[in-house]
N, C-alpha and C positions, 0 to 999 in steps of 0.2 A: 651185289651186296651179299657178303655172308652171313650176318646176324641182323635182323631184324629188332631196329628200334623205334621204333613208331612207340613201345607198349610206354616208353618214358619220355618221349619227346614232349616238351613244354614251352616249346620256339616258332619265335614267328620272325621273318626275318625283312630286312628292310632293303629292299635291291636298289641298286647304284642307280635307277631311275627310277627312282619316286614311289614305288610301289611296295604294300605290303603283302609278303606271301605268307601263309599259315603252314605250309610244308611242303618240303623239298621234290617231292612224289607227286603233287598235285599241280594244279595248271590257275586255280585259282586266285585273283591278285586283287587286292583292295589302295584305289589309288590316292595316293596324298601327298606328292608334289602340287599337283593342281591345285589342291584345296589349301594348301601353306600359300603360294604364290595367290591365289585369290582375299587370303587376309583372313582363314579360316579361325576360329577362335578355338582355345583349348579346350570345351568342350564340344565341339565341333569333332577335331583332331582326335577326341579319347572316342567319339563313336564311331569312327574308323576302323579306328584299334579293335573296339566290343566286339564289332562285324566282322572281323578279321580271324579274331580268337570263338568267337558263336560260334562259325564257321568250319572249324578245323576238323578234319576227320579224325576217328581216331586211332588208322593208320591206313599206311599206302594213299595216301592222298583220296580214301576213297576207292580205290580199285581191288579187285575180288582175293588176288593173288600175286604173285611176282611175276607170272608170266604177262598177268592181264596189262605192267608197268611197261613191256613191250609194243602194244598195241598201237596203232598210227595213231588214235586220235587219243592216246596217252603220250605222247610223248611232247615234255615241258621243257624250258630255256635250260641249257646246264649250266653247273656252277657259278663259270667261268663269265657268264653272262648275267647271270643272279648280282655279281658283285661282292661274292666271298669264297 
């Protein structure tokens, strides 16, 4: 990555299996296919989302620097497997 944008990121993203992530950089995922498929009620479903967004760092997923996004137990699903 060249520029660094975590300082405006406002996204939380919805992967092709059921999970929500709060950012791209981080490893963290808040699940809600299960809870949809369980008959979860809307608000049910929106505190998923709260805990998802409470949750988000406010950047690098949490990690110290760019180098530390290298690190073995830094390292998350890419994109491609995200489902965007």
């Amino acid at each position: 990555m060249t520029d660094e944008f975590c300082g405006g990121c406002n996204r939380v993203r919805l992967t092709a299996d059921g999970s929500i992530m709060n950012c791209l950089f981080g490893t963290d995922e808040f699940p809600v296919r299960d809870a949809l498929r369980s008959g979860a009620t809307t608000a049910e479903l929106m505190d998923i989302v709260q805990s998802a967004a409470d949750a988000k760092h406010a950047r690098l997923g949490g990690r110290e620097d760019m180098h530390d996004l290298n690190s073995a137990e830094a390292l998350n699903r890419p994109m491609v497997r995200i489902g965007g």
